[in-house]
gemmi code that builds the backbone of each chain (N, CA, C; Angstrom):
import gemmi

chains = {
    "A": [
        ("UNK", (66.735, 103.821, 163.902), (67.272, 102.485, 164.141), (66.508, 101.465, 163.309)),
        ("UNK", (67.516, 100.688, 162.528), (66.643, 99.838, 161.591), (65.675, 98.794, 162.255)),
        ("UNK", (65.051, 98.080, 162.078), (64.281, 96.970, 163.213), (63.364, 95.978, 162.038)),
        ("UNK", (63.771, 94.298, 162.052), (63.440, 93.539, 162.100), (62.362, 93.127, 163.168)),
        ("UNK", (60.949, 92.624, 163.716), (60.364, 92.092, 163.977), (59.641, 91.019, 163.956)),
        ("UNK", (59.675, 90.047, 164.474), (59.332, 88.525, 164.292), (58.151, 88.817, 165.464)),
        ("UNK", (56.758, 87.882, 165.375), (55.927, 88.059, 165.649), (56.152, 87.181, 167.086)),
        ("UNK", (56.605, 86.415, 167.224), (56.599, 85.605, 168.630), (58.211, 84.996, 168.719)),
        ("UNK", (58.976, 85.280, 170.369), (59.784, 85.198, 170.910), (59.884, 83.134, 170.978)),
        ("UNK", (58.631, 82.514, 171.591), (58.840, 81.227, 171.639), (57.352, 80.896, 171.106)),
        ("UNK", (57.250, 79.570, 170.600), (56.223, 79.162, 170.039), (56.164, 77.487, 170.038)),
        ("UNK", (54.898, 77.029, 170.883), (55.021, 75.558, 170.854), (53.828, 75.133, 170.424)),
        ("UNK", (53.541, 74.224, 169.723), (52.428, 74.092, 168.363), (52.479, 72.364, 168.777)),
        ("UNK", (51.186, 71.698, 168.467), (51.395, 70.098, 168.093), (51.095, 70.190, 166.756)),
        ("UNK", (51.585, 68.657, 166.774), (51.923, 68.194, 165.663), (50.857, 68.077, 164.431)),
        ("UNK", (51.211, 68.285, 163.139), (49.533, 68.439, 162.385), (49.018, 70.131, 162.120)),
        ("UNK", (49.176, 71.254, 163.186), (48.811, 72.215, 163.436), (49.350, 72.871, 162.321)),
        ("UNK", (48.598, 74.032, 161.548), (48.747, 75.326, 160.736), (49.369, 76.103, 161.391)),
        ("UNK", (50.998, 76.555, 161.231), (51.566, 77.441, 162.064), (52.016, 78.738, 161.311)),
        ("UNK", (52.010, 79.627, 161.560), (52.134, 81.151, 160.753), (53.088, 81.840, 162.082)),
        ("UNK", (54.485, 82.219, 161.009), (55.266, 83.646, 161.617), (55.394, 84.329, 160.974)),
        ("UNK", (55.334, 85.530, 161.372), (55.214, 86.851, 161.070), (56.257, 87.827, 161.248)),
        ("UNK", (56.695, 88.163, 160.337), (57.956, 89.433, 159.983), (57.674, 90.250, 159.420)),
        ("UNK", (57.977, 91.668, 160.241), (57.678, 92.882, 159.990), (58.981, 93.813, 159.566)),
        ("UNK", (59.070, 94.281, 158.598), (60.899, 95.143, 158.819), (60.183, 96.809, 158.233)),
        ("UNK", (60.693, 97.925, 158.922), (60.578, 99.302, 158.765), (61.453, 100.023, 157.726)),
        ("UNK", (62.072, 99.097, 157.201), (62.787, 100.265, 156.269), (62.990, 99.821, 155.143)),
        ("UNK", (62.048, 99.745, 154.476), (61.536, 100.196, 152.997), (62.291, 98.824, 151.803)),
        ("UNK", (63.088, 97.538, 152.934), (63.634, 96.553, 152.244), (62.739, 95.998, 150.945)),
        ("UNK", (63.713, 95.879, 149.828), (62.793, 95.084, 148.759), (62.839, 93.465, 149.135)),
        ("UNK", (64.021, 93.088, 149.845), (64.378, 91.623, 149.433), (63.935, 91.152, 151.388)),
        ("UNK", (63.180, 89.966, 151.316), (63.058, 89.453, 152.807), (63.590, 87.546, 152.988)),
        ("UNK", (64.034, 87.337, 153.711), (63.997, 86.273, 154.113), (64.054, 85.268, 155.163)),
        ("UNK", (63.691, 83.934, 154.770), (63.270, 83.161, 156.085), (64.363, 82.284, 156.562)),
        ("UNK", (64.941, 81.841, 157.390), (65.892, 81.344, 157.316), (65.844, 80.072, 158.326)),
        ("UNK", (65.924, 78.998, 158.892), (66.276, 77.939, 160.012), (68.150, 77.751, 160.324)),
        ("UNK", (67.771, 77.833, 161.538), (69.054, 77.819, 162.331), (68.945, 76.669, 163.718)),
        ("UNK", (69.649, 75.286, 162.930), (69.801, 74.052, 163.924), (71.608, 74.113, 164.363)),
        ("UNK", (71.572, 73.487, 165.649), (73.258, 73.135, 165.956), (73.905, 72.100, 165.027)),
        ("UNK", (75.132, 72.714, 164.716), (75.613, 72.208, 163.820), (75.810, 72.273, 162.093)),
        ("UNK", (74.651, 73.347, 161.844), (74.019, 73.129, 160.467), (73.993, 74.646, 159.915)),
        ("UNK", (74.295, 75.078, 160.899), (73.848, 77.364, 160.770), (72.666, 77.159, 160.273)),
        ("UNK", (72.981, 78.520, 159.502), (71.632, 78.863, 158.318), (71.787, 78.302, 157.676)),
        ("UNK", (70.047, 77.973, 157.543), (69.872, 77.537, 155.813), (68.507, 78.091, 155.409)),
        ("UNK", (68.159, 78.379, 154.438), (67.814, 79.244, 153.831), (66.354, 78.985, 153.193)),
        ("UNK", (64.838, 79.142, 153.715), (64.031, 78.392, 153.436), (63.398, 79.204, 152.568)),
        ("UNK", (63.299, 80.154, 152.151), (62.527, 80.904, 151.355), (63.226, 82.373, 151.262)),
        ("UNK", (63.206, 83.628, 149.957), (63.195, 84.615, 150.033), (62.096, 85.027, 149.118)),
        ("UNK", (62.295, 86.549, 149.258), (61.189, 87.448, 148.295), (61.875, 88.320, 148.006)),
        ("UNK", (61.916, 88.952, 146.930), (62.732, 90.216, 146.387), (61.884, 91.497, 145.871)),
        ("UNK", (60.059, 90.763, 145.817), (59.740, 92.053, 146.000), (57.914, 91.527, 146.464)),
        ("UNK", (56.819, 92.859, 146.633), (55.724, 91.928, 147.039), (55.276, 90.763, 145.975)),
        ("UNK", (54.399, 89.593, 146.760), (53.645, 88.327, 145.712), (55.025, 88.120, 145.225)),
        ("UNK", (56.157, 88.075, 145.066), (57.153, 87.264, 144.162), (57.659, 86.609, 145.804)),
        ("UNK", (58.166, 84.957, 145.245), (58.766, 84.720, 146.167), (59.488, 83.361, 145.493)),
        ("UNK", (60.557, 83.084, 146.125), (61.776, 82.079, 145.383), (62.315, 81.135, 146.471)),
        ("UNK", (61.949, 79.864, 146.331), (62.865, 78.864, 146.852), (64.154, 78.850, 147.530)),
        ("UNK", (64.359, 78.530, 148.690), (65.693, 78.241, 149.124), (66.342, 77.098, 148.888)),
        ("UNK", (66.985, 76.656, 150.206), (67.546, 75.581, 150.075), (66.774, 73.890, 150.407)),
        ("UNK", (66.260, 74.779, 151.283), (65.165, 73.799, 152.163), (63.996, 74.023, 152.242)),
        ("UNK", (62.765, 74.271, 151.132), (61.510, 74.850, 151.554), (60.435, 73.616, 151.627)),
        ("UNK", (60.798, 72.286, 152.015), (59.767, 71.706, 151.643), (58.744, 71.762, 153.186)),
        ("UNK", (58.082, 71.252, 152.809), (56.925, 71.679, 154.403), (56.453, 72.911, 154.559)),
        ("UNK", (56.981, 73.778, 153.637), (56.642, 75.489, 153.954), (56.150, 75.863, 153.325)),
        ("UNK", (55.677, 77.022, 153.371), (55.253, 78.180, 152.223), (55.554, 79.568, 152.843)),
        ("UNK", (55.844, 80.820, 151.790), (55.293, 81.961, 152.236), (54.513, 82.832, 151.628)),
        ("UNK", (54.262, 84.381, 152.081), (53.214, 85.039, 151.619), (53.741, 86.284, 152.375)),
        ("UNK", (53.952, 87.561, 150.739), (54.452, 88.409, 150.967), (53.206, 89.386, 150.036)),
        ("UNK", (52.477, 90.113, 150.464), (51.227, 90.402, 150.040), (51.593, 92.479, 149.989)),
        ("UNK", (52.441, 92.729, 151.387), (52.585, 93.797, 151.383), (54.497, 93.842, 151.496)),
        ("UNK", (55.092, 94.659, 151.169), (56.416, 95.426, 150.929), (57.340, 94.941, 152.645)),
        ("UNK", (56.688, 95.491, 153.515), (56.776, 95.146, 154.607), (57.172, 93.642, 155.553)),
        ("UNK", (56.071, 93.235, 155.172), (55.889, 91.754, 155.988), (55.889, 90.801, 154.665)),
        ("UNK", (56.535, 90.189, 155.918), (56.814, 88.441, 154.712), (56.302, 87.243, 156.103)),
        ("UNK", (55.485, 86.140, 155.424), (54.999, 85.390, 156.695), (55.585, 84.171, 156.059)),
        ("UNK", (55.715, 83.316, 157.149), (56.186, 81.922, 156.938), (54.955, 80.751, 157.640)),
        ("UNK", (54.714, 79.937, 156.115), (53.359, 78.852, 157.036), (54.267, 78.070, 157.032)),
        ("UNK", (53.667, 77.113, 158.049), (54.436, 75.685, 158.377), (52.988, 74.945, 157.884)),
        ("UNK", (52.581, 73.971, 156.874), (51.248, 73.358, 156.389), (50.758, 72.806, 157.550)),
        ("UNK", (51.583, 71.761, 158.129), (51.347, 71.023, 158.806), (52.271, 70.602, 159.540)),
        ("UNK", (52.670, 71.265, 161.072), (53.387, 71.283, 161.557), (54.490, 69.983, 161.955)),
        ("UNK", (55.123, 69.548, 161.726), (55.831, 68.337, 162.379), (56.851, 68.106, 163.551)),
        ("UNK", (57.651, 67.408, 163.935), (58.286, 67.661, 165.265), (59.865, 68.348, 164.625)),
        ("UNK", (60.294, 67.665, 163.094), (61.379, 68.002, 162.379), (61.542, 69.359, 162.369)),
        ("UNK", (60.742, 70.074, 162.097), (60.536, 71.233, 162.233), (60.717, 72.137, 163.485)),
        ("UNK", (61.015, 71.770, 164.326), (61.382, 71.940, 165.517), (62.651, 73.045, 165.410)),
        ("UNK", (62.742, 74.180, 165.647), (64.081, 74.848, 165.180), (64.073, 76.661, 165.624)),
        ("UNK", (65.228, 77.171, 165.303), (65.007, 78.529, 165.542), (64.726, 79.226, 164.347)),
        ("UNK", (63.666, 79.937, 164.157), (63.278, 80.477, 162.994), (63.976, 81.772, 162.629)),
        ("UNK", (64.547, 82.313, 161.664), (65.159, 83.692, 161.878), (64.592, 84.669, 160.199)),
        ("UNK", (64.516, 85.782, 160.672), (63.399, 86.699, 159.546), (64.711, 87.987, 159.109)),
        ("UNK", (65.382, 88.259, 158.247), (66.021, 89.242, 157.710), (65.149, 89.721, 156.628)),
        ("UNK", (65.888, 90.997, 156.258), (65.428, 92.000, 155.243), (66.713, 92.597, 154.683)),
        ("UNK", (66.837, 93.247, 153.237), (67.962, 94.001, 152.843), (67.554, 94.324, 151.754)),
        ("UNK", (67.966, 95.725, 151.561), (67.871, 96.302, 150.515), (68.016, 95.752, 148.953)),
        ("UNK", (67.756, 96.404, 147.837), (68.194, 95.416, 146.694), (69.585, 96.441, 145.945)),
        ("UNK", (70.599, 95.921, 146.654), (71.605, 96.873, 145.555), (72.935, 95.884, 145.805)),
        ("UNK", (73.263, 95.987, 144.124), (74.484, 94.917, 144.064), (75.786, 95.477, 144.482)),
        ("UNK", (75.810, 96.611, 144.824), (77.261, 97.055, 145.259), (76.784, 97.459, 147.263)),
        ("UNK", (75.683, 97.839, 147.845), (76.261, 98.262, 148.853), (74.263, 97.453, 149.661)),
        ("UNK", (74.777, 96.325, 150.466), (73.040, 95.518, 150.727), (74.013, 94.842, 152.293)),
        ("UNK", (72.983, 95.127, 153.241), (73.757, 94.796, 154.315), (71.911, 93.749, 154.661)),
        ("UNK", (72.376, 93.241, 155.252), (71.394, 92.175, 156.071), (70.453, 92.578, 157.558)),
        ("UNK", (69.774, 92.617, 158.053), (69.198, 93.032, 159.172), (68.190, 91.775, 159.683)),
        ("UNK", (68.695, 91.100, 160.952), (67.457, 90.107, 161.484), (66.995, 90.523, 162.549)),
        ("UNK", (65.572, 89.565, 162.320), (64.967, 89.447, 163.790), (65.287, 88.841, 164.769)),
        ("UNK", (64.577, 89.135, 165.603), (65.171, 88.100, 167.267), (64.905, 87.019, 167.010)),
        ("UNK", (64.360, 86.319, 166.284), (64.067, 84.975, 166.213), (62.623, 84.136, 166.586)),
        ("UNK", (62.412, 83.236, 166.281), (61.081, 82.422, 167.107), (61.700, 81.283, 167.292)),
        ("UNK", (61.481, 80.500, 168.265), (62.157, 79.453, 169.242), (61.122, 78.690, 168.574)),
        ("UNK", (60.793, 77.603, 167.694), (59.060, 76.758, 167.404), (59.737, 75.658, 168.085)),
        ("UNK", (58.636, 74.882, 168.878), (59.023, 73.775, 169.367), (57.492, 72.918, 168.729)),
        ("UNK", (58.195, 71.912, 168.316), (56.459, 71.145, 167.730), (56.941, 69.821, 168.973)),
        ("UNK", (55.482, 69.724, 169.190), (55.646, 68.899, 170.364), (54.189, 67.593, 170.120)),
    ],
    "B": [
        ("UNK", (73.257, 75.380, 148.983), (73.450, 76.758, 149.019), (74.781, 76.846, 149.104)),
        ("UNK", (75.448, 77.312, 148.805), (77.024, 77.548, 149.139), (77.145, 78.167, 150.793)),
        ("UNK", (78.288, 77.039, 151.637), (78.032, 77.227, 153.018), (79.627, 77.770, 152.814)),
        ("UNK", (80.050, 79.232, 153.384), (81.514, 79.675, 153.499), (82.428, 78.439, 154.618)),
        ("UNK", (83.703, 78.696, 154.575), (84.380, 78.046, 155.001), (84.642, 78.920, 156.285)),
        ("UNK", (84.479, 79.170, 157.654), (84.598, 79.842, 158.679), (85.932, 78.991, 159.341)),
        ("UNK", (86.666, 79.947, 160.407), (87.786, 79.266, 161.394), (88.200, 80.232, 162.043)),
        ("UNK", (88.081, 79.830, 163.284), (88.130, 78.292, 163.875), (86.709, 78.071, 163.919)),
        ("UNK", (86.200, 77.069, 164.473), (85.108, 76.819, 165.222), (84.428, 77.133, 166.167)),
        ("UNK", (85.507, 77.193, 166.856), (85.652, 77.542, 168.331), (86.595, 78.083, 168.904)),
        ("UNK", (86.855, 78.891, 170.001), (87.709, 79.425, 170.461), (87.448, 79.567, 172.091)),
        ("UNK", (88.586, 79.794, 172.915), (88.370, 79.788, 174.608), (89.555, 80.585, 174.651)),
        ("UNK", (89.335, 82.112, 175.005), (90.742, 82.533, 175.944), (90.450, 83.401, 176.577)),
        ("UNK", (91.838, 83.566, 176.996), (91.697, 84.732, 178.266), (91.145, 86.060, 178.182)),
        ("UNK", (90.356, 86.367, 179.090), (90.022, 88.298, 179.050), (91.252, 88.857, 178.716)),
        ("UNK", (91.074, 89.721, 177.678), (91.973, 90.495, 177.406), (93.028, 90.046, 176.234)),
        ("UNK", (92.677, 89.028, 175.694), (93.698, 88.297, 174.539), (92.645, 88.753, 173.347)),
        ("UNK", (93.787, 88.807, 172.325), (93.095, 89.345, 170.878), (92.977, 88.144, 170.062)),
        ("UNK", (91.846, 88.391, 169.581), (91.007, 87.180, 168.972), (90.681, 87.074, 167.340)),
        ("UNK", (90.951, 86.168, 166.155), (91.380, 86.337, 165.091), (90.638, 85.020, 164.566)),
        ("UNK", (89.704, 85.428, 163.673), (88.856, 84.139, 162.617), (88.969, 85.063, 161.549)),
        ("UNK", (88.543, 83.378, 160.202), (88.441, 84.225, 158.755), (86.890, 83.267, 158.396)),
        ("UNK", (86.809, 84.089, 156.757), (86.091, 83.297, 156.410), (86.657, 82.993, 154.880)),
        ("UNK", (86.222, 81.818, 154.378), (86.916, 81.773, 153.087), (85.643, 81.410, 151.595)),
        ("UNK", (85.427, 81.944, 150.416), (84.684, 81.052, 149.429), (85.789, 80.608, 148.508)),
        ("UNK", (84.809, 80.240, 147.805), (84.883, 79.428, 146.271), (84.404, 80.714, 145.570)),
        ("UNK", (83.785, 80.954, 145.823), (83.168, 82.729, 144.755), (83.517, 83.851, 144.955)),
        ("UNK", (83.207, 84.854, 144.052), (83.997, 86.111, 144.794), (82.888, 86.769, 145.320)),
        ("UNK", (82.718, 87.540, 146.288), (81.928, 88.269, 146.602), (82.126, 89.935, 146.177)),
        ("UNK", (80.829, 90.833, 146.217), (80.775, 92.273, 146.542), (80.639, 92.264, 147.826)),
        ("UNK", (80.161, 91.716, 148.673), (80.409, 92.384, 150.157), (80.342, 91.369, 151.152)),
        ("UNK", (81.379, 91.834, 152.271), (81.421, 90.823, 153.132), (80.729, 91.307, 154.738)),
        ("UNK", (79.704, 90.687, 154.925), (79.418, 91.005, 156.841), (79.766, 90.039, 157.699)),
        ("UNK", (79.961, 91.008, 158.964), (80.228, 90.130, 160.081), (79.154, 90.290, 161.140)),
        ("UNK", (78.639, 89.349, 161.623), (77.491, 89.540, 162.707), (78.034, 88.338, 163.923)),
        ("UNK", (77.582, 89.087, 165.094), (77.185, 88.375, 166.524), (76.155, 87.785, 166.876)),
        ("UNK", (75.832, 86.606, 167.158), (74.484, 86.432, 168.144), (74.712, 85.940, 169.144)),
        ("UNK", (73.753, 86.273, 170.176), (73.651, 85.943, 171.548), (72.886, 84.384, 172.053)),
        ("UNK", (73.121, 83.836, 172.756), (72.666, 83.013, 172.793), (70.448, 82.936, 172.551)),
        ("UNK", (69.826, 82.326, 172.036), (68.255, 82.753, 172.283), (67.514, 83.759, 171.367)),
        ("UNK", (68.880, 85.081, 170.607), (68.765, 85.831, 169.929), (69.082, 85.555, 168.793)),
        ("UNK", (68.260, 86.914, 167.918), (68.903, 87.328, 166.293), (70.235, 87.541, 165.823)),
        ("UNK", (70.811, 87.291, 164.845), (72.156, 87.929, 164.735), (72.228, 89.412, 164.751)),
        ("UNK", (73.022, 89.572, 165.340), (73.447, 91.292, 165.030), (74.549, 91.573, 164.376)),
        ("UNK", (74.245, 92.898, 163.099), (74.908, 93.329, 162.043), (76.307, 93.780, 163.004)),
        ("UNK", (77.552, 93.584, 162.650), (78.307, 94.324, 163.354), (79.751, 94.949, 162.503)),
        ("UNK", (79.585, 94.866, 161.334), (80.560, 95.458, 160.031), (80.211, 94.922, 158.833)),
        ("UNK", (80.179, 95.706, 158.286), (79.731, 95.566, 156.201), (80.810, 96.091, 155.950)),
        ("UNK", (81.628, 95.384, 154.921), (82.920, 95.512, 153.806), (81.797, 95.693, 152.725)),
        ("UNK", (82.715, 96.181, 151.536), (82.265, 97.004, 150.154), (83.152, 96.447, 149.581)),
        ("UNK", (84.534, 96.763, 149.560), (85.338, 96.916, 148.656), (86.782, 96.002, 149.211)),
        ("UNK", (86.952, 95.456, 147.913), (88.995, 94.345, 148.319), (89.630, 94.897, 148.986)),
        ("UNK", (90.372, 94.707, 149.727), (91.188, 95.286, 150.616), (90.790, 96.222, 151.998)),
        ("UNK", (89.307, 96.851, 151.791), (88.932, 97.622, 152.685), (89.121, 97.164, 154.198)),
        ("UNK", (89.468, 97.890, 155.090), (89.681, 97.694, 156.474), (88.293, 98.426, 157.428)),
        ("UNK", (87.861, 97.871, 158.105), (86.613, 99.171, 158.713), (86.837, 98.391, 160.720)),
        ("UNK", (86.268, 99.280, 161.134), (86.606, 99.314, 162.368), (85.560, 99.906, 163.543)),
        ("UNK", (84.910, 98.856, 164.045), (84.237, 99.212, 165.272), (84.153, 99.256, 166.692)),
        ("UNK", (84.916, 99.998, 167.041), (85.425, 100.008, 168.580), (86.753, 99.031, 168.200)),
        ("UNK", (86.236, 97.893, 169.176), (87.446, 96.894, 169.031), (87.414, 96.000, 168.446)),
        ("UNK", (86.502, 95.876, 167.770), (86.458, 95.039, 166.307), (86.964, 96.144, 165.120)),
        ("UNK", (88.042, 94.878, 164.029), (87.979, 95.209, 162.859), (87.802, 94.382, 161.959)),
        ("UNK", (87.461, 94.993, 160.843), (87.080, 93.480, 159.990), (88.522, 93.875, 158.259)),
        ("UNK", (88.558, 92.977, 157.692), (88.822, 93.331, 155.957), (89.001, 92.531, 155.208)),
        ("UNK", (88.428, 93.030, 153.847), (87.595, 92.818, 153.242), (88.892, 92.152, 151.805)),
        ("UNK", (89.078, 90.470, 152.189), (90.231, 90.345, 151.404), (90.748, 90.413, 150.166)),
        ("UNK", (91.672, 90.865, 149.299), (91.924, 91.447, 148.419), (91.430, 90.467, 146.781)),
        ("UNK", (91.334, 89.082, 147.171), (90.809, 88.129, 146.168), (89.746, 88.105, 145.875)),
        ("UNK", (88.831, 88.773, 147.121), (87.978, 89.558, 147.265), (86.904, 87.275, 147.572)),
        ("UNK", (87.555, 87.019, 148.351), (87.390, 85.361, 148.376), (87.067, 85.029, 149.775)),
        ("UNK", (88.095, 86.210, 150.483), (88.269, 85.878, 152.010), (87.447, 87.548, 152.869)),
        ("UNK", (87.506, 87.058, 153.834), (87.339, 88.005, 154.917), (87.442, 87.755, 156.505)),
        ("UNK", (88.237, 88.861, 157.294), (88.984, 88.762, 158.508), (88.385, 89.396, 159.731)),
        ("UNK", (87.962, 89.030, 161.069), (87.210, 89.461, 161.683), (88.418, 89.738, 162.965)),
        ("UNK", (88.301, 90.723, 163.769), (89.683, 90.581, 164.540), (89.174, 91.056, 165.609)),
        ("UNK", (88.876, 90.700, 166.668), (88.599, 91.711, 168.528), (89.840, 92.210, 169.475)),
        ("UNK", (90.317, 92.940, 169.128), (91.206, 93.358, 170.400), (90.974, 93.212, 172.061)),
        ("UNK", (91.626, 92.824, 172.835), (91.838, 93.087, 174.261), (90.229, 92.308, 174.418)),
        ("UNK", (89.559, 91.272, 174.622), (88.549, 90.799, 174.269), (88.020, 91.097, 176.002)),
        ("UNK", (86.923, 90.784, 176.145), (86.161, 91.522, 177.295), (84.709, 90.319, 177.554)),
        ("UNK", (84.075, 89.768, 178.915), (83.284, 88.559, 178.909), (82.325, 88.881, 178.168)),
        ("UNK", (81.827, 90.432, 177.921), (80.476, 90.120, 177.053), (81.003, 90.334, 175.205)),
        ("UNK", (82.064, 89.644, 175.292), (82.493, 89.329, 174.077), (81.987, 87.921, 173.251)),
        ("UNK", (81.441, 87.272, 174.082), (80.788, 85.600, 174.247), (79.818, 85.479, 173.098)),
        ("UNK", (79.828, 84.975, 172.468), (78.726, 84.921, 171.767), (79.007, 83.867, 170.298)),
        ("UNK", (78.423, 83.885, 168.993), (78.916, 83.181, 167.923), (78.852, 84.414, 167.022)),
        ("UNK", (79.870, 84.295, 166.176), (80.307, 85.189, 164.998), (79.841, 84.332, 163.628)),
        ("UNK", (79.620, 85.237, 162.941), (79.239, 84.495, 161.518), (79.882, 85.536, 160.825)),
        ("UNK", (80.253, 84.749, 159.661), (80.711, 85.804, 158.554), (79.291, 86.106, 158.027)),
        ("UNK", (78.978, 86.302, 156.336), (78.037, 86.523, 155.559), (78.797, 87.138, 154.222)),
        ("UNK", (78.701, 86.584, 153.207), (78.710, 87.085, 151.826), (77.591, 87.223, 151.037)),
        ("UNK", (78.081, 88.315, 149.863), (77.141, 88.512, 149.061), (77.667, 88.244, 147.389)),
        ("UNK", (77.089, 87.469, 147.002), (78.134, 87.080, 145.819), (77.682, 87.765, 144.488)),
        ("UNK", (78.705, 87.978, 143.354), (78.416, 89.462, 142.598), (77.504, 88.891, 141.732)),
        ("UNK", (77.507, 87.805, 141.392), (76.665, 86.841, 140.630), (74.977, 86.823, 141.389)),
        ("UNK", (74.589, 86.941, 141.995), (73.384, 87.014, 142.669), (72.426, 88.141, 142.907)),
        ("UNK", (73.404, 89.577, 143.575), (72.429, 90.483, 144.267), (71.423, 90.909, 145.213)),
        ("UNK", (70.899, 89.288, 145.540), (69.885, 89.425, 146.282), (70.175, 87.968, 147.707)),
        ("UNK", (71.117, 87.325, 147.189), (71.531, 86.047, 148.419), (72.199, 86.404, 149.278)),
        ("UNK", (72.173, 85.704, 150.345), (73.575, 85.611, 151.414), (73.708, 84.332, 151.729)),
        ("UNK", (75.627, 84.108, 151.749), (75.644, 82.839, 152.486), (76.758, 83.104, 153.334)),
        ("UNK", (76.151, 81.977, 154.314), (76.733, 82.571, 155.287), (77.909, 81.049, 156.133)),
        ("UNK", (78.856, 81.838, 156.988), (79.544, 80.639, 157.469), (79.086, 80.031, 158.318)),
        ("UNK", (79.887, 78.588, 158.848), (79.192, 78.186, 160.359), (79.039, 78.873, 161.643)),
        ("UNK", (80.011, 79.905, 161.497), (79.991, 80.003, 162.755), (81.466, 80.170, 163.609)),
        ("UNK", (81.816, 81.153, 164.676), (82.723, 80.845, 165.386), (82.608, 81.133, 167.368)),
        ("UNK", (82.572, 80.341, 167.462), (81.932, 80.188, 168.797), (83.062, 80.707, 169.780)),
        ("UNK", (83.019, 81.924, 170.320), (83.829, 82.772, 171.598), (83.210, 82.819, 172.667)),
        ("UNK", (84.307, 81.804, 173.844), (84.800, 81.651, 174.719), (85.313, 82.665, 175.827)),
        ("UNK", (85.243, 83.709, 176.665), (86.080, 84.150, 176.951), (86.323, 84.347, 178.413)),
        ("UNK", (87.462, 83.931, 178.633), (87.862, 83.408, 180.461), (88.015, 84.837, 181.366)),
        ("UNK", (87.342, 84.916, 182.400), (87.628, 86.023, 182.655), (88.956, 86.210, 183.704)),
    ],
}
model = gemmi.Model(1)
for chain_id, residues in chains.items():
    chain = gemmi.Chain(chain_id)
    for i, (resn, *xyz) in enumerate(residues, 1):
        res = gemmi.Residue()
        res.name, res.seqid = resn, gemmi.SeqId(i, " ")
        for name, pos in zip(("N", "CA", "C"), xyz):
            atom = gemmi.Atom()
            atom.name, atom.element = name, gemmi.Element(name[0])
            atom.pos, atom.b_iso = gemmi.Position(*pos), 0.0
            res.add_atom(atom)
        chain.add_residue(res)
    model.add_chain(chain)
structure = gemmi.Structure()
structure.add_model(model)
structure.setup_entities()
């Protein structure tokens, strides 16, 4: 069974704070990504990686960074946490092939900056 | 990012009525997914298209994979309460390899 893992279910941080999530995926994905999911807005797309140390801009990465060091895990910093930031965090993985790449996420992290 | 065109939005019906959204681009895609999430949760994968025209079928979901290769059709038969949840499409566009974009969303309703 394939499995996405996100390091924390809910997460409430103040404001200012260094915040780090953590995504783990088991099956051998080259490509990972970070994604925010507000009402009204779906996904949007804050960062990917397509393979380790490489990593590429989304739509929305400002306030962020990530760090993909091993094949596996891809982490998402928040610098300095703010309340905007406030959102459901979501962590996929997928293979790298242009004819047959299906998507796999995590459960999510709930961040509440407070 | 290119956001797909999803429909309806929303939907409310009865247990047991068959239930019918699309999604539409501007680009063509190689593959189209359809995923569920639960309220609190991750999306879940629930059909990958490959190929134009392809039809695939899970239980009482089917999905296919439209021939302009532009669109894609998500369909639930005889729908059931833990049918509830939001549907997203997801494309993969041939120009890329490595993106997804995905639709808003279709939010199911279902009366028991």
């Amino acid at each position: 069974d394939v499995k996405v893992t996100q390091s924390s279910r809910y997460l409430v941080k103040r404001t200012g704070e260094k915040v780090f999530l953590e995504c783990v995926q088991d099956m051998d994905h080259e490509n990972m990504f970070w994604y925010r999911q507000d009402p009204g807005l779906g996904l949007r797309l804050i960062y990917f990686s397509y393979d380790v140390k490489m990593k590429e801009k989304g739509d929305i990465p400002e306030g962020y960074s990530v760090s993909r060091e091993k094949k596996e895990r891809f982490s998402l910093i928040l610098e300095s946490a703010s309340t905007n930031q406030t959102s459901m965090y979501l962590c996929a993985s997928s293979g790298y092939d242009r004819v047959r790449g299906e998507a796999f996420f995590g459960q999510g992290t709930r961040l509440t900056v407070v | 990012g290119q956001q797909l065109n999803q429909s309806p939005q929303s939907m409310f019906i009865q247990e047991g009525e068959d239930v019918s959204m699309n999604c539409t681009s501007s680009s063509i895609f190689n593959t189209w997914l359809w995923y569920k999430q639960d309220p609190g949760e991750g999306p879940v994968l629930l059909i990958a298209l490959y190929k134009a025209g392809e039809l695939t079928s899970n239980g009482r979901l089917t999905a296919q994979f439209g021939i302009t290769r532009k669109d894609s059709f998500l369909n639930i038969s005889a729908s059931i309460p833990s049918d509830v949840g939001i549907y997203f499409c997801a494309g993969r566009p041939s120009n890329t390899g490595n993106q997804f974009y995905f639709g808003t969303g279709t939010s199911l309703t279902v009366i028991p």
